[in-house]
C-alpha positions as CSV (number, residue, x, y, z in Angstrom):
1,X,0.0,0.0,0.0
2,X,3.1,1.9,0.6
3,X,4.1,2.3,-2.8
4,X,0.9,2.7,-4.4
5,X,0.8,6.2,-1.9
6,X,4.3,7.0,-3.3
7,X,3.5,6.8,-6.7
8,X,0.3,8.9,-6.7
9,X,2.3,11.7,-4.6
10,X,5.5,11.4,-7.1
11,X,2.7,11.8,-9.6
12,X,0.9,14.8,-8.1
13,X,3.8,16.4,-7.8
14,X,5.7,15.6,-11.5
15,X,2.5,17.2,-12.7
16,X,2.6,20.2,-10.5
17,X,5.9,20.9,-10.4
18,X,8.0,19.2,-13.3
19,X,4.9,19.2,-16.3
20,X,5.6,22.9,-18.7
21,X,1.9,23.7,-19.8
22,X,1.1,25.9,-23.2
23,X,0.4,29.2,-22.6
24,X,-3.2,29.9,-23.8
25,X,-1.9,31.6,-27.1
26,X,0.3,28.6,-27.7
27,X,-2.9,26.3,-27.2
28,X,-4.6,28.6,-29.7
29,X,-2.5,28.2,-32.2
30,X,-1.6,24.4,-31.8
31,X,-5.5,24.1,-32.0
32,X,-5.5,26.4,-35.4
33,X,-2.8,24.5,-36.9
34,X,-4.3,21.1,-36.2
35,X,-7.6,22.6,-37.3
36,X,-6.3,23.7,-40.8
37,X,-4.1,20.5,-41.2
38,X,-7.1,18.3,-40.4
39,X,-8.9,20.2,-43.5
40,X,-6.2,19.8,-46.0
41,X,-5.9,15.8,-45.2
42,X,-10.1,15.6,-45.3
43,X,-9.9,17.5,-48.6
44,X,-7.1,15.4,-50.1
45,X,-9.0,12.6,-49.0
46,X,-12.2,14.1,-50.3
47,X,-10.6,14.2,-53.9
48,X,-9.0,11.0,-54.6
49,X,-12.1,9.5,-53.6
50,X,-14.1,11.2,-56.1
51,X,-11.1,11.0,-58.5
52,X,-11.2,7.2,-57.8
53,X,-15.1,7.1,-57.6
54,X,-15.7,8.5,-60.8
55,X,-13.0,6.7,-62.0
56,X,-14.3,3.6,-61.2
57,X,-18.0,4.7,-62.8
58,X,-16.2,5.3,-66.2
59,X,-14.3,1.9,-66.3
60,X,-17.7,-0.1,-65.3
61,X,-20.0,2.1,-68.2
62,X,-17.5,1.0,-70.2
63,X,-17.3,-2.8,-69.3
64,X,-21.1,-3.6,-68.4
């Protein structure tokens, strides 16, 4: 039991002490760039699978 204790006070205090948290404009613009990078992959993603889709369409007209 004794060194369950010690961990959760080692832990308390890493987090207190040791732990450097973001500044709020550093939060902001972590959350802005993995906002706008989250966009560009869906869009990417968005276009080969219409590029693929349609793609796919032609190649069955043409077979069937």
């Amino acid at each position: 039991m004794n060194k369950i204790t010690t961990y959760f006070k080692e832990s308390l205090k890493e987090l207190v002490e040791k732990v450097t948290w973001p500044t709020w404009q550093q939060l902001q613009q972590s959350t802005m760039i993995v906002l706008a990078a989250t966009l560009v992959i869906t869009f990417i993603v968005l276009a080969m699978d219409s590029v693929i889709g349609n793609g796919l369409k032609f190649i069955y007209k043409q077979l069937f």
